[in-house]
VEXMARLO-144666 format. One line per field, with one value per atom (N, C-alpha, C): residue number from 1; atom name; x, y, z. Coordinates in pm, whole numbers, plus 50000, padded with zeros to 5 digits. Layout:
BEGIN
i: c(NUM_...);
at: c(CA_...);
x: c(X_...);
y: c(Y_...);
z: c(Z_...);
END
This chain:
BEGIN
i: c(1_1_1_2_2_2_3_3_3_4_4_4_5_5_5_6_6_6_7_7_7_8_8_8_9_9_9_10_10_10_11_11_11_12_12_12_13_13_13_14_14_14_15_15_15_16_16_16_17_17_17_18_18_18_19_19_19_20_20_20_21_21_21_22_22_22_23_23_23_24_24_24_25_25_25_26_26_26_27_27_27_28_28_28_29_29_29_30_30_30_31_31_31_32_32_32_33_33_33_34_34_34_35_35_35_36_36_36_37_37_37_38_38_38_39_39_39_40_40_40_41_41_41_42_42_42_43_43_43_44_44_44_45_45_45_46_46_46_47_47_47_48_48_48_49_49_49_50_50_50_51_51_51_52_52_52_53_53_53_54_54_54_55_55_55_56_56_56_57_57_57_58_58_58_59_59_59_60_60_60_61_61_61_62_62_62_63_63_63_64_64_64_65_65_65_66_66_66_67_67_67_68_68_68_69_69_69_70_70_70_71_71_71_72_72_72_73_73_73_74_74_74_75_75_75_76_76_76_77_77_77_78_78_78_79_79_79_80_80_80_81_81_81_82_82_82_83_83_83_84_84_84_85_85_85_86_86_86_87_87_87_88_88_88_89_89_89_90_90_90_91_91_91_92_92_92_93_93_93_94_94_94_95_95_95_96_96_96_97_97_97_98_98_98_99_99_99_100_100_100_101_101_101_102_102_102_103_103_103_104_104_104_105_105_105_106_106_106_107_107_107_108_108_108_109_109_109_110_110_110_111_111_111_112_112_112_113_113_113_114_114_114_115_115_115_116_116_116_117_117_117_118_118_118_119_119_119_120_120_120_121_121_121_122_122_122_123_123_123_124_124_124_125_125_125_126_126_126_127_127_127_128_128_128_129_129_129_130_130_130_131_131_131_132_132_132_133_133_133_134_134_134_135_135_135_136_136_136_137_137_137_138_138_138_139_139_139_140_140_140_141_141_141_142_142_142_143_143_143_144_144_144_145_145_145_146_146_146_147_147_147_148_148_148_149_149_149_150_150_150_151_151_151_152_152_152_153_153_153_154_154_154_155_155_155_156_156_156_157_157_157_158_158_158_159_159_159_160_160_160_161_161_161_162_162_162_163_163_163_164_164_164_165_165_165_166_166_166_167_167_167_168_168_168_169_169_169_170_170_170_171_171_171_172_172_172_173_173_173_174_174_174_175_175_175_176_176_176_177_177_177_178_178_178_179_179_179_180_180_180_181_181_181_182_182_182_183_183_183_184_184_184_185_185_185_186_186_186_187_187_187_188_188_188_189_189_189_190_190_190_191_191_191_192_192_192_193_193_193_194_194_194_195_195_195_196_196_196_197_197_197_198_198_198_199_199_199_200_200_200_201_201_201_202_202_202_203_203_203_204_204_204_205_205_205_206_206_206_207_207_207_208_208_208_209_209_209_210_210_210_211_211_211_212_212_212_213_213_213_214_214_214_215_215_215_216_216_216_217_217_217_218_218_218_219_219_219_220_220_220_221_221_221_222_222_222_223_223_223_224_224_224_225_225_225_226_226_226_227_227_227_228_228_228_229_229_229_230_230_230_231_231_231_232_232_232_233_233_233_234_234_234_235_235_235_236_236_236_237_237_237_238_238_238_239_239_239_240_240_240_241_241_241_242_242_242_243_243_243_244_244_244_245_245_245_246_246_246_247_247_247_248_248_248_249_249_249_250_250_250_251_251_251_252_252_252_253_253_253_254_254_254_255_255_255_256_256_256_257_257_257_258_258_258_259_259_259_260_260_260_261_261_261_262_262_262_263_263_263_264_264_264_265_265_265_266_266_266_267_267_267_268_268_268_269_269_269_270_270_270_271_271_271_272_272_272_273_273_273_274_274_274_275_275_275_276_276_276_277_277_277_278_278_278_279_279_279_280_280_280_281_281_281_282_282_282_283_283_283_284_284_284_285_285_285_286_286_286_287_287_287_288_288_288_289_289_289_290_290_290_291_291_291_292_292_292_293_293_293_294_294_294);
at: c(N_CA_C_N_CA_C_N_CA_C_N_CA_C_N_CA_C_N_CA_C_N_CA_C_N_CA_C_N_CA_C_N_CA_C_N_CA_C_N_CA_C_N_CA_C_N_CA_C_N_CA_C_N_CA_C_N_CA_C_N_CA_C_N_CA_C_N_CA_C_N_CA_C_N_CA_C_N_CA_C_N_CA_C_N_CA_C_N_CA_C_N_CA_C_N_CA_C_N_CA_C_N_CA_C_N_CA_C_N_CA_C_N_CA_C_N_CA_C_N_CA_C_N_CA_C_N_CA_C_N_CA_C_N_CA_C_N_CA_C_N_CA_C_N_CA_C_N_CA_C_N_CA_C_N_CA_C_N_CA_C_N_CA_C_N_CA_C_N_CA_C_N_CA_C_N_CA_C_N_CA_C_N_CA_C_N_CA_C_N_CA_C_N_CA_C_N_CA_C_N_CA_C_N_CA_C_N_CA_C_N_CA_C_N_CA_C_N_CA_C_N_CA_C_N_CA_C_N_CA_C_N_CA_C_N_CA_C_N_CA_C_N_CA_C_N_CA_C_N_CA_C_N_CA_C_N_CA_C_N_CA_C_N_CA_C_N_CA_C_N_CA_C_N_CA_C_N_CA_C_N_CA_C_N_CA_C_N_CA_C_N_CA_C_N_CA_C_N_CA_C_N_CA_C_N_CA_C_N_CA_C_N_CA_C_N_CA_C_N_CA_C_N_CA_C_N_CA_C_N_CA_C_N_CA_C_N_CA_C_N_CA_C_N_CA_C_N_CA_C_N_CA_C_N_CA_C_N_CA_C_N_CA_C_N_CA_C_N_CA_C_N_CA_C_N_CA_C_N_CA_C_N_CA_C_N_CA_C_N_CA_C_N_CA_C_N_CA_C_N_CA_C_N_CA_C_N_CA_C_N_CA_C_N_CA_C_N_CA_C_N_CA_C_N_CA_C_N_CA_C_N_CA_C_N_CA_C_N_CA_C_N_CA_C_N_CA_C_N_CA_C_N_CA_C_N_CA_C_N_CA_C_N_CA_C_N_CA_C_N_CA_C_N_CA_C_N_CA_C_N_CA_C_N_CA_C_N_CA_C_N_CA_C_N_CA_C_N_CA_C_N_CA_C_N_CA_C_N_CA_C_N_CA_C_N_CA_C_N_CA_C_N_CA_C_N_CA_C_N_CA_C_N_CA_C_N_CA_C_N_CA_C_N_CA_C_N_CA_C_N_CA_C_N_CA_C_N_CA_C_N_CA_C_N_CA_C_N_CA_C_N_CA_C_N_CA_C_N_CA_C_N_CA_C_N_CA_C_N_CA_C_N_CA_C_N_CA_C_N_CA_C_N_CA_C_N_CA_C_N_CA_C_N_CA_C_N_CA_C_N_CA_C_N_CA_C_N_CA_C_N_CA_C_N_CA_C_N_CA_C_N_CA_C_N_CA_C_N_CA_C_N_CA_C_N_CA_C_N_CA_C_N_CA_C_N_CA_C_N_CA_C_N_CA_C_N_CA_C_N_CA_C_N_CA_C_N_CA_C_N_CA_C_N_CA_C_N_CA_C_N_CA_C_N_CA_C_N_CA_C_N_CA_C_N_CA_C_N_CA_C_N_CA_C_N_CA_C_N_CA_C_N_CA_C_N_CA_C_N_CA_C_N_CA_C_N_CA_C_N_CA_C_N_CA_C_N_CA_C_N_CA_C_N_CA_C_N_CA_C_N_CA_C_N_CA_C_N_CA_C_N_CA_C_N_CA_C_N_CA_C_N_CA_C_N_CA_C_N_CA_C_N_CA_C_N_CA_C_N_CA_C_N_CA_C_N_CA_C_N_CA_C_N_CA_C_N_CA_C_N_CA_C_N_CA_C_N_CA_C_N_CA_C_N_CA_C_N_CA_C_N_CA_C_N_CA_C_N_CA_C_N_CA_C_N_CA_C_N_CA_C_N_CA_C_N_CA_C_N_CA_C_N_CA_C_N_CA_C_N_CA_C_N_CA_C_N_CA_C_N_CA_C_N_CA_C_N_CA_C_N_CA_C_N_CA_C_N_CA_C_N_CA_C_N_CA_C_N_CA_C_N_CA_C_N_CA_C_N_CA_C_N_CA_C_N_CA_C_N_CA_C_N_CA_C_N_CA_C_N_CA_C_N_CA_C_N_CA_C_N_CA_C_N_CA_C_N_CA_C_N_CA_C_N_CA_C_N_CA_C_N_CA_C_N_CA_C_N_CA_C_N_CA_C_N_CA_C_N_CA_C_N_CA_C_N_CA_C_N_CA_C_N_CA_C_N_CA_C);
x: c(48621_48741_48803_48777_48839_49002_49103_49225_49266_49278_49289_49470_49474_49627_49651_49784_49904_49971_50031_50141_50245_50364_50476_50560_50626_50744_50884_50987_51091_51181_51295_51366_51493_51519_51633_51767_51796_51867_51973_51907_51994_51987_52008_51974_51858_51800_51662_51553_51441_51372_51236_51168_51030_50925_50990_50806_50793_50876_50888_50823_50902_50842_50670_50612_50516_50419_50472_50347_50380_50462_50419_50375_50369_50280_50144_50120_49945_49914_49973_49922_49935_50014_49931_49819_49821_49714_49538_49563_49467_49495_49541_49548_49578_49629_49632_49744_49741_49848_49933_50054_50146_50206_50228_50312_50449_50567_50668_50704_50730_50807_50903_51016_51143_51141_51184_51207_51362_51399_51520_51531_51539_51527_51641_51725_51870_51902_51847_51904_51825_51758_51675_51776_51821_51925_52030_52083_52243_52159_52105_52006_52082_52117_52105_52268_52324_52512_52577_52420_52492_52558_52701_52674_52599_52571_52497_52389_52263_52151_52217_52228_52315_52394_52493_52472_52388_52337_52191_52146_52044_51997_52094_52221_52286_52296_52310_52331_52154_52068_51963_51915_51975_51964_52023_52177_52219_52166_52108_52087_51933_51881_51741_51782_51911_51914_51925_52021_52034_51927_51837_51716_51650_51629_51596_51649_51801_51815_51862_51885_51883_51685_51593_51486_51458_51479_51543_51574_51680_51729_51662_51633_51474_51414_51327_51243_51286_51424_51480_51413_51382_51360_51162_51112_50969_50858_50797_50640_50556_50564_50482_50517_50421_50420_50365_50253_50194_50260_50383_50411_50482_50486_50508_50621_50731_50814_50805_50776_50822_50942_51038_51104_51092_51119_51063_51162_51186_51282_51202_51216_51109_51118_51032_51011_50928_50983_50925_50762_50690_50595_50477_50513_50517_50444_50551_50551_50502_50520_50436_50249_50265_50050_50071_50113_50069_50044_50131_50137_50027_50008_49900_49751_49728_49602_49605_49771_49675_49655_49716_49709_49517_49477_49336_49383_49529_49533_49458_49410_49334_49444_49539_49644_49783_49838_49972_50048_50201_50255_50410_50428_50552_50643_50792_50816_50830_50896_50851_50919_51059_51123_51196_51306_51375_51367_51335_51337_51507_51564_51707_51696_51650_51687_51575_51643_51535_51434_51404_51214_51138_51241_51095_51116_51245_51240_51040_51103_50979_50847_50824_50727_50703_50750_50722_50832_50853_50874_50815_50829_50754_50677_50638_50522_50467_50544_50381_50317_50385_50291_50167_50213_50119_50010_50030_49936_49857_49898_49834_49740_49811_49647_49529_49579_49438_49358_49390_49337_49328_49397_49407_49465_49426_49494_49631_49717_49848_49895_49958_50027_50178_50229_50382_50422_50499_50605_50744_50764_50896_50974_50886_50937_50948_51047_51074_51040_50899_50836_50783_50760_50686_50591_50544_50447_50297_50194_50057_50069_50023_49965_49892_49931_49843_49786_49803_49801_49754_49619_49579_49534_49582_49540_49447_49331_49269_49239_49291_49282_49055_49022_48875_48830_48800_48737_48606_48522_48425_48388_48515_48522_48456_48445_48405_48550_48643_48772_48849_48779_48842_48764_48658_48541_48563_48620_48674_48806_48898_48998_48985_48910_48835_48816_48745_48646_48780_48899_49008_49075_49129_49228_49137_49047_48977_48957_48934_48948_49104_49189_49325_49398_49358_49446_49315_49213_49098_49102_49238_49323_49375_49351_49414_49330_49423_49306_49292_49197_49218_49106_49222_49186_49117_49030_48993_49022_49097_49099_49069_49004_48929_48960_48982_49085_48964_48950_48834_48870_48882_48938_48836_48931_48864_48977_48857_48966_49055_49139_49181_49142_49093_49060_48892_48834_48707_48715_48809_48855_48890_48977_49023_48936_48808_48688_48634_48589_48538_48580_48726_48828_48751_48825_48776_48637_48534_48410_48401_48518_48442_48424_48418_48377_48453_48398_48468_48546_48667_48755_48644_48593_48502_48416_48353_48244_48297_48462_48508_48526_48557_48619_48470_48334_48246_48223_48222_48202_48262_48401_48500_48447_48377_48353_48260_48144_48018_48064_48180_48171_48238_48315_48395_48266_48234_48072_48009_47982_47875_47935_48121_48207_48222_48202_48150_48101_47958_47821_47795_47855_47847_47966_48041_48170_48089_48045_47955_47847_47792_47624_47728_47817_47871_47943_48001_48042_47931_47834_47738_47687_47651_47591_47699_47804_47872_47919_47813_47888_47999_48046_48180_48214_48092_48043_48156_48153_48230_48385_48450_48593_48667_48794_48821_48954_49016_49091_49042_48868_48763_48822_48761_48764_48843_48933_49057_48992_48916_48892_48977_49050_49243_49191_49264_49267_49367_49331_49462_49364_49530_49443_49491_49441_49449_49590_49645_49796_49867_49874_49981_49944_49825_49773_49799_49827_49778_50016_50017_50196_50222_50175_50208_50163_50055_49986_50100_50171_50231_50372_50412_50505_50514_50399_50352_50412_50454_50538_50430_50338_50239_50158_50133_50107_50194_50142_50231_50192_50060_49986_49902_49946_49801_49749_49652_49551_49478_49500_49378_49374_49262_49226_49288_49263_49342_49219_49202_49130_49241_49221_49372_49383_49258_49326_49307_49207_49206_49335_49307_49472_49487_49402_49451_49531_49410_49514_49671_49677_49784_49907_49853_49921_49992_49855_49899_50019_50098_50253_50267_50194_50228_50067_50031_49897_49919_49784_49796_49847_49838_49911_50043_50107_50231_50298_50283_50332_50333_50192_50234_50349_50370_50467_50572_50629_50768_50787_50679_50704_50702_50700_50621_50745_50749_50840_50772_50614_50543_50505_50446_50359_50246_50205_50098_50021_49901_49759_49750_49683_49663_49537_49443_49331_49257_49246_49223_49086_48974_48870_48920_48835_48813_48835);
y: c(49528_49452_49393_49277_49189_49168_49146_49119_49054_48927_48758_48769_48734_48740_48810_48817_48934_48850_48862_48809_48929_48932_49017_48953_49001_49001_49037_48966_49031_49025_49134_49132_49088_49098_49049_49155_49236_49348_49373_49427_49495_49413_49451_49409_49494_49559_49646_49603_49591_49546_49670_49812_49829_49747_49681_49566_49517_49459_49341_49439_49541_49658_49670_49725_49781_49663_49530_49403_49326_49320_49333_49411_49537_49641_49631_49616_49582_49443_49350_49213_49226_49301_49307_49373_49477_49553_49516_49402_49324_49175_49160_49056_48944_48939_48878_48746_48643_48623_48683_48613_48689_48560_48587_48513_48592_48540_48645_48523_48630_48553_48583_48477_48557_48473_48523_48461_48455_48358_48345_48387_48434_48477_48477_48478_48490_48356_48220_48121_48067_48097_48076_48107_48208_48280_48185_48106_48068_47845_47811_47693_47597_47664_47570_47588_47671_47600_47582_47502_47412_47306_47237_47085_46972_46983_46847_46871_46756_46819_46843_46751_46778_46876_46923_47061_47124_47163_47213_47260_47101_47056_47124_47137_47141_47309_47370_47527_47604_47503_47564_47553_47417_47419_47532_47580_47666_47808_47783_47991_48005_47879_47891_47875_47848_47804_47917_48007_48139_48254_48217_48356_48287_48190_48124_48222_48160_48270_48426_48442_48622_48644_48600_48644_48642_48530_48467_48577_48622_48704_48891_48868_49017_48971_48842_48843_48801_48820_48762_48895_48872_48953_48965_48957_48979_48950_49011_48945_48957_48850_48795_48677_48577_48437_48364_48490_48417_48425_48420_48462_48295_48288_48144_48207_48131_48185_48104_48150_48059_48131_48036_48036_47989_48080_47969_48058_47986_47972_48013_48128_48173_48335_48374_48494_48560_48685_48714_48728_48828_48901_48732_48642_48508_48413_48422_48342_48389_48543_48628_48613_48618_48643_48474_48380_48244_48195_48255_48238_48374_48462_48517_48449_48415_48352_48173_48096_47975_48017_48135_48197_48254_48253_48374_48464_48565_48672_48826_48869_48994_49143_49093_49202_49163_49232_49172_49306_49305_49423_49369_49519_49455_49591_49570_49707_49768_49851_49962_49879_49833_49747_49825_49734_49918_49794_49839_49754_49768_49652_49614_49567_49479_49429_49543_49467_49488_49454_49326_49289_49385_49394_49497_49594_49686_49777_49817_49704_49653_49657_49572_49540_49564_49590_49660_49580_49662_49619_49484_49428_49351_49434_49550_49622_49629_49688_49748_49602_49467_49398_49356_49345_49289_49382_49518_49610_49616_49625_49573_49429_49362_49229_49244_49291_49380_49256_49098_49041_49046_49150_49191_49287_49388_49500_49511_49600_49608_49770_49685_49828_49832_49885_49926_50014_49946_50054_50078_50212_50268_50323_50379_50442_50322_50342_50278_50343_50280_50258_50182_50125_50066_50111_50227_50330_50301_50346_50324_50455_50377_50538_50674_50782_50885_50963_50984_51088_50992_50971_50945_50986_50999_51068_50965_50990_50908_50952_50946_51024_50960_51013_50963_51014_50973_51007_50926_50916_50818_50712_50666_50552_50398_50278_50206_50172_50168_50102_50227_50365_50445_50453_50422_50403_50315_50200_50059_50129_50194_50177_50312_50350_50466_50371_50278_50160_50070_50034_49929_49982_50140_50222_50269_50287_50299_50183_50078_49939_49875_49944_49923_49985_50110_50182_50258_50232_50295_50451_50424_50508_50642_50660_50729_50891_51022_51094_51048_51112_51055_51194_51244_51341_51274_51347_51337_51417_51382_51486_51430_51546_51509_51599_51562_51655_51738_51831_51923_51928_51876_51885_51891_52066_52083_52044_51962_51936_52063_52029_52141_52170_52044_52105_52188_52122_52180_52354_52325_52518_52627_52523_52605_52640_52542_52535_52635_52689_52813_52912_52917_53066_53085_52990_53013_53064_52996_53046_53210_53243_53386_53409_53293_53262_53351_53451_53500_53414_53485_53413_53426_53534_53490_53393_53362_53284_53131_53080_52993_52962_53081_53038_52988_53053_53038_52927_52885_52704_52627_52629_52600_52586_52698_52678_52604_52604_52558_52383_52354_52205_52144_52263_52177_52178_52307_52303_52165_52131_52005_51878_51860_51776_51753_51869_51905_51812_51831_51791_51653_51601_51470_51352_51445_51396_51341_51504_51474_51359_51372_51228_51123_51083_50952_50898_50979_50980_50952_51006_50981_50870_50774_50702_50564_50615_50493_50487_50541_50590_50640_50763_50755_50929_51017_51122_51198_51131_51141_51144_51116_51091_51247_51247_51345_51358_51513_51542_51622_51559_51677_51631_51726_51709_51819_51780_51915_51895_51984_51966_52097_52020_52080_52086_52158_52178_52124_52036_52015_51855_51804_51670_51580_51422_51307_51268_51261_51153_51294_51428_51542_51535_51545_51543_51434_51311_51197_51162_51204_51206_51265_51436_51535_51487_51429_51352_51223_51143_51083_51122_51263_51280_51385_51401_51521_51439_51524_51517_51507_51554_51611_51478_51354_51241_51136_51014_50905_50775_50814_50688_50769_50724_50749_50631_50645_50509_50582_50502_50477_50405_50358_50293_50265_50182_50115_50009_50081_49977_49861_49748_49632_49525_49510_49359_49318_49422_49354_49386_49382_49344_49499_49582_49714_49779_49729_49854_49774_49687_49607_49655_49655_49736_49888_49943_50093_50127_50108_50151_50301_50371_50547_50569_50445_50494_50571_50631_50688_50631_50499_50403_50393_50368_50336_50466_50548_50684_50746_50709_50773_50638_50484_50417_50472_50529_50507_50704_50782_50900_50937_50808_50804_50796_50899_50937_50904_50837_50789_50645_50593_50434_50448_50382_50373_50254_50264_50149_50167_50049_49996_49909_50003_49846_49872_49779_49762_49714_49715_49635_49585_49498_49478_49548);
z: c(50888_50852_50978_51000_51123_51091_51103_51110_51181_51139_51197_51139_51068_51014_50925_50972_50872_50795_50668_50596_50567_50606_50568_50536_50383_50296_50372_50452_50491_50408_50369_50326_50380_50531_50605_50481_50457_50389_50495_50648_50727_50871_51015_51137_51193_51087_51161_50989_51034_50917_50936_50873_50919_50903_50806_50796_50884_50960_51053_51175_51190_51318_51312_51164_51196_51154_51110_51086_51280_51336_51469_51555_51520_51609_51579_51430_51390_51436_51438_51504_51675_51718_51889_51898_51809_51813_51819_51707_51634_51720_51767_51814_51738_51653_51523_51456_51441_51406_51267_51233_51215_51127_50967_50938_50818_50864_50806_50673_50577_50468_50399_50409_50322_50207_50074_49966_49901_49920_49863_49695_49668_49515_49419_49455_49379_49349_49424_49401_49265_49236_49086_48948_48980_48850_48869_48930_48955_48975_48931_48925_48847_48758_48645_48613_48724_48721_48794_48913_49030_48962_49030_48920_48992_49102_49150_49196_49197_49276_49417_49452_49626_49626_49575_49601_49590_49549_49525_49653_49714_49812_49939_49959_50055_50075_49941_49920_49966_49934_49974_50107_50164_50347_50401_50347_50433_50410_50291_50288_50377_50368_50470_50602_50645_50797_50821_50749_50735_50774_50686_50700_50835_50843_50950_51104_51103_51208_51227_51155_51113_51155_51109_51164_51295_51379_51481_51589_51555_51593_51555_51474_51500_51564_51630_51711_51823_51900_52018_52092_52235_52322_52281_52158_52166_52264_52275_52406_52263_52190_52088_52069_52023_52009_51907_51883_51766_51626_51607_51473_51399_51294_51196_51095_51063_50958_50876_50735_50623_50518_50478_50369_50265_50192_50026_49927_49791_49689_49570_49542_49373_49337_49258_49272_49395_49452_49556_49515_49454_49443_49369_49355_49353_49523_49572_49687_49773_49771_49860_49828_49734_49687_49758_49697_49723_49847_49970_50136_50091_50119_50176_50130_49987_49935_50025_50092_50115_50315_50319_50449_50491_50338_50429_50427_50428_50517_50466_50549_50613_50556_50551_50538_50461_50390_50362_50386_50482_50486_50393_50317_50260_50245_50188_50204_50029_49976_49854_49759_49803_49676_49618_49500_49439_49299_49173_49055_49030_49049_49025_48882_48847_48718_48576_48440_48369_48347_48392_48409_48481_48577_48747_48673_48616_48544_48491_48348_48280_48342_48410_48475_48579_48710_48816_48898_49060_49178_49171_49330_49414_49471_49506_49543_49437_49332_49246_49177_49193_49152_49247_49352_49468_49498_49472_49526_49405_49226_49162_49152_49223_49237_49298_49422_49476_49512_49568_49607_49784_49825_49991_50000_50082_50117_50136_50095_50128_50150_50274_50324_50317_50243_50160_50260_50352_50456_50442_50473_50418_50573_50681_50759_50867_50950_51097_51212_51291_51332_51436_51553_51630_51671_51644_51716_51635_51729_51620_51539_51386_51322_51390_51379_51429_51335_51239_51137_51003_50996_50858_50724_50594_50513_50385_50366_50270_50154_50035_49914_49896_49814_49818_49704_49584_49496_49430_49539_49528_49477_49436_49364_49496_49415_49528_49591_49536_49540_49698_49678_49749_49863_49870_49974_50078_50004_50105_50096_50094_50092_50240_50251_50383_50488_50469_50568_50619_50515_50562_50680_50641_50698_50837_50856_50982_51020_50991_51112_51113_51029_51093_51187_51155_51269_51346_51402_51440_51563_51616_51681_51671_51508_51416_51395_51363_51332_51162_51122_50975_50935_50794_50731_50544_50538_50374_50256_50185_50085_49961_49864_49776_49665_49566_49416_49371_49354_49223_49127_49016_48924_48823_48744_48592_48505_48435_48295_48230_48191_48132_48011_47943_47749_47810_47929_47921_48020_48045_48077_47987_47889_47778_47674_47684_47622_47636_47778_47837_47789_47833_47805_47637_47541_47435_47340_47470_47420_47445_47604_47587_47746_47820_47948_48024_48106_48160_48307_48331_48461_48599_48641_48770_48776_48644_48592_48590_48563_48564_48687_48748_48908_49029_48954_49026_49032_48887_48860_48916_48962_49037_49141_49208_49362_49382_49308_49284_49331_49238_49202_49354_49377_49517_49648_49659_49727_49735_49593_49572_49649_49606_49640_49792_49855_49993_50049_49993_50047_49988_49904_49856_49977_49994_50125_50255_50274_50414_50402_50278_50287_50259_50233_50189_50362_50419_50523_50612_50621_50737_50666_50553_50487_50546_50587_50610_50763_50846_50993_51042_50947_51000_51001_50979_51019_51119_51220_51356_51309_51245_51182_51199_51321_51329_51237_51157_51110_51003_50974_50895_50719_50627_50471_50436_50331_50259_50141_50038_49908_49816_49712_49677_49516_49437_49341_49242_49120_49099_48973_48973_48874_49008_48976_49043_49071_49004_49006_49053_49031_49075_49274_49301_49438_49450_49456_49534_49566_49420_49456_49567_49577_49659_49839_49837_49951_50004_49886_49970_50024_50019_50048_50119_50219_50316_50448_50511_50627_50760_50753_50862_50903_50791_50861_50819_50873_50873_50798_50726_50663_50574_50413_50287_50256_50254_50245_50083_49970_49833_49824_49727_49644_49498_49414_49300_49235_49111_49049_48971_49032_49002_48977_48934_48893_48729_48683_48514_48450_48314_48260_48205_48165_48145_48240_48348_48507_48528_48495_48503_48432_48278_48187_48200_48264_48313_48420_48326_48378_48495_48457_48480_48567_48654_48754_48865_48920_49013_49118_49128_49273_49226_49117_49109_49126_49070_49078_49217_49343_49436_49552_49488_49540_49525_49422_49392_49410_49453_49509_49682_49679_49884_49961_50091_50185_50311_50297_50404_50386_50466_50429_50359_50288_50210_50198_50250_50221_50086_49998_49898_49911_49878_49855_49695_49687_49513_49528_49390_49346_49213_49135_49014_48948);
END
């Protein structure tokens, strides 16, 4: 994964922004350019009881001269150059996919969002839609930051979606230690299945071990299958279901970055209100990678 350009969502909210912090620490890093985007969004709802176009026209010069220099002013004092600002007038999660898709970009950083109205209610954030498209990686930052990642955690359930989402997070932060953890999970109707047949508890628990064993050794050949063998921080294999671990993962103190996968873009996963990615967004006390497939 080369990283030519960044696209980040600013919110301009306060006089300290983390997106803005940690999408310029990954573009020196990467050498990368850098394009920031604010979306005026509020002026859409209030449109249609301007009374003149010129007002209009005049109300929308000043709120852009506005974000204009309020960004301005986050980047006074920088030893960076390569960065481009655009402003634009729409829905964010909108204007954002559209600058990153006529951008190319390699990356989009944005921050968690809070659903204010009843649509995002409805339908999601501006994160959970973007990380649902899954047409570029996104990394959803919450903490403030200038520092490189040190502490990586990669949920991995061999999916292809979680595989690249292993391969992204190591050519982003390559610096990084980066730990694997991997869920064992028994169904529960097929445990209760057991109990019921008769199965005794050591016999369940053996199976148990048996399967994380295998989960093991399927870790290690997939890992060396993809050169990355060498990856220090080693494999955690945890007990539990998918969405309870992957919540609990993003809200571990001990690192500073969860990187999954997200199957995201057809219209079911779309639908799926209560996923494992949305659920560990709106539970996350850390940053979180997002890379999606089909």
């Amino acid at each position: 994964m080369s990283i030519k350009t960044i696209v980040a969502g600013v919110a301009l909210e306060t006089d300290t922004d983390p997106v803005l912090e940690r999408a310029l620490q990954l573009a020196q890093m990467h050498e990368a350019r850098l394009v920031l985007v604010h979306v005026l969004e509020n002026l859409i709802l209030v449109e249609d009881d301007i009374g003149t176009w010129s007002t209009l026209g005049t109300l929308r010069q000043t709120l852009e001269d506005n974000a204009r220099a309020h960004i301005g002013r986050l980047l006074a004092d920088r030893d960076y150059q390569n960065v481009d600002v655009i402003v634009d007038h729409g829905r964010a999660h909108e204007s954002i996919e559209a600058t990153a898709r006529a951008e190319q970009a390699d990356l989009l950083v944005i921050g968690p969002g809070n659903p204010n109205t009843l649509r995002e209610r409805l339908f999601g954030s501006t994160a959970d839609r973007l990380t649902r498209n899954g047409r570029v990686p996104v990394l959803v930052v919450r903490t403030q930051s200038d520092e490189p990642y040190r502490r990586v955690t990669i949920a991995m359930d061999f999916s292809p979606s979680s595989q690249l989402a292993l391969k992204k997070a190591v050519a982003l932060t390559p610096v990084s230690m980066f730990e694997i953890v991997h869920v064992v999970e028994l169904p529960l109707p097929f445990e209760q299945a057991m109990l019921k047949a008769g199965t005794p508890a050591n016999e369940i628990d053996a199976y148990r071990r048996s399967k994380a064993k295998a989960a093991g050794s399927k870790l290690n050949d997939l890992l060396a299958d993809m050169g990355l063998e060498r990856l220090t921080g080693g494999v955690r294999l945890v007990d539990g279901t998918p969405a309870d671990i992957v919540a609990e993962l993003s809200r571990e103190e001990t690192g500073d970055l969860l990187a999954l996968g997200s199957h995201g873009r057809n219209v079911a996963s779309r639908a799926l209100l209560g996923s494992v990615t949305r659920r560990a967004l709106h539970s996350a006390s850390r940053d979180i990678l997002v890379v999606a497939t089909a």
